[in-house]
N, C-alpha and C positions, 0 to 999 in steps of 0.2 A: 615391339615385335622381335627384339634381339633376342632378349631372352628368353623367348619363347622357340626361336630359332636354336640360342644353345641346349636346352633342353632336348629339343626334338635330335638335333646330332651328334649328341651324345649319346642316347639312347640306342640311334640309328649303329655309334660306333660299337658301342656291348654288342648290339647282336651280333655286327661283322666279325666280331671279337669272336662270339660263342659260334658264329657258321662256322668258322676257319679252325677252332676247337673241335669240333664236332665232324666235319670229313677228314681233319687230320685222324683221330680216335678210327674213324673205319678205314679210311681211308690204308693207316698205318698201323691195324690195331694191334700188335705185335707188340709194338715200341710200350707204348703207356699202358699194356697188359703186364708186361713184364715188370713195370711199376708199381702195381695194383699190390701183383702178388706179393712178391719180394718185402714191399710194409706189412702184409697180412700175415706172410710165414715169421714175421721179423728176424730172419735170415744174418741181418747185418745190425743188430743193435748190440750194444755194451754186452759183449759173452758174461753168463753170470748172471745174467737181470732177473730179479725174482719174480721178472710181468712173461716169462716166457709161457705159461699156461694158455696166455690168450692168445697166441700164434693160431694161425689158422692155415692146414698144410692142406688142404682140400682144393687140387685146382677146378671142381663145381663151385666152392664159395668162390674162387677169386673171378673168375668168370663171373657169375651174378656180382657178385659186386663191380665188376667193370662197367656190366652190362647197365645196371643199375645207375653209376655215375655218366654211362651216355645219354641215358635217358634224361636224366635230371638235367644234364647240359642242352639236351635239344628241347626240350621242356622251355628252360629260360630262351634258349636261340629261336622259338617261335612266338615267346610272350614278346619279347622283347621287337622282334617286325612287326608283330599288330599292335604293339602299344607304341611304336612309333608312326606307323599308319595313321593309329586314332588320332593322334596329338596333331600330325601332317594335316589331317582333313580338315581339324576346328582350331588350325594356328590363327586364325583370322576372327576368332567367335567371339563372346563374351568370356567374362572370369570364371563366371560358373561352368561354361559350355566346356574350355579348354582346360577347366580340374578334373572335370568328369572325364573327357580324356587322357588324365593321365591314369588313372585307375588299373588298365592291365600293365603298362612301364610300371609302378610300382608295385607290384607285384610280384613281376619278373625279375628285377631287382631284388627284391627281399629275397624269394628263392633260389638268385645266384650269389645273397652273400648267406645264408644260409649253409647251402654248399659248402662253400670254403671255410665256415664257422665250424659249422657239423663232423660234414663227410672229412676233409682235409686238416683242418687244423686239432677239432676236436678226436673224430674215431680214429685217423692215419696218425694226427701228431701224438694224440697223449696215451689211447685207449692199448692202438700198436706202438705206440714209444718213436713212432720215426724221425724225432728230435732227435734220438741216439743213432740214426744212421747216418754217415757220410756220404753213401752211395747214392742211397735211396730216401731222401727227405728234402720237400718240398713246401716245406713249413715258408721259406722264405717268399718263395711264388705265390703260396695261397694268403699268406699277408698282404701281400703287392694286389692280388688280387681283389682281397676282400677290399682294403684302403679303395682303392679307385672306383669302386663299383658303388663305394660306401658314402664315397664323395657327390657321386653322379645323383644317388639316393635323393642327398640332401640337397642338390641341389634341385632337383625333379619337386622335390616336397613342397619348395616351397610358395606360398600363397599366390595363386593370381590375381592383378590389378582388375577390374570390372570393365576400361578399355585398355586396348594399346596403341601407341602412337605409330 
């Protein structure tokens, strides 16, 4: 039953994680708007870069892309309390009962490391270069992030015993 318990609080902690993401983002939406753009205009990469064509100065794009990455976070921040729910309700079940809920946790999972594969590491870090910013690059956080969430993953994956003691 331990491990079934860390499972489930772990889970429980992602969401807490993505709530507290996700009313900061409106809450403050100024702050990590200003984020958004600033990678999208690449404003502050290596002056000179021959990737400056894919700036994007359009404050419509940087807005929908904000928008867009709140979504995806509340997306995960709602997978993530009903696939802790599910797990919570049949921590007690059989092996089979308590794989089958993990089913939405892994899910939400994948699409929060996803996110930071994608949206942050991938289009922020490489596509806009935001390696090359000082200011504005968050390459390190969305690592930190991906790691732990990737950790949680694997441990969420794996097999359950048929009882628990």
């Amino acid at each position: 039953m331990m491990l079934r318990a860390t499972k489930i609080s772990l889970v429980i902690a992602i969401a807490l994680f993505y709530t507290l993401i996700v009313f900061n983002n409106l809450n403050d939406y100024n702050t990590n708007y200003q984020f958004a753009r600033h990678v999208l205009m690449m404003d502050s990469t290596v002056p000179g870069n021959h990737g400056m064509w894919r700036a994007m100065n359009s404050p419509g794009w940087h807005t929908a892309f904000y928008i867009g990455i709140i979504c995806w976070e509340s997306m995960v921040m709602l997978l993530c309390w009903v696939g802790s729910w599910r797990m919570l309700r049949h921590r007690a079940g059989s092996g089979a009962t308590f794989e089958q809920s993990k089913r939405v946790a892994i899910a939400a999972l994948t699409l929060a490391l996803l996110m930071w594969l994608v949206a942050f590491l991938s289009v922020g870090g490489e596509w806009f270069l935001m390696w090359q910013s000082r200011t504005w690059n968050g390459e390190d956080a969305a690592f930190r992030m991906f790691a732990i969430i990737g950790i949680v993953l694997l441990l969420l994956v794996q097999p359950e015993t048929e009882t628990q003691p």
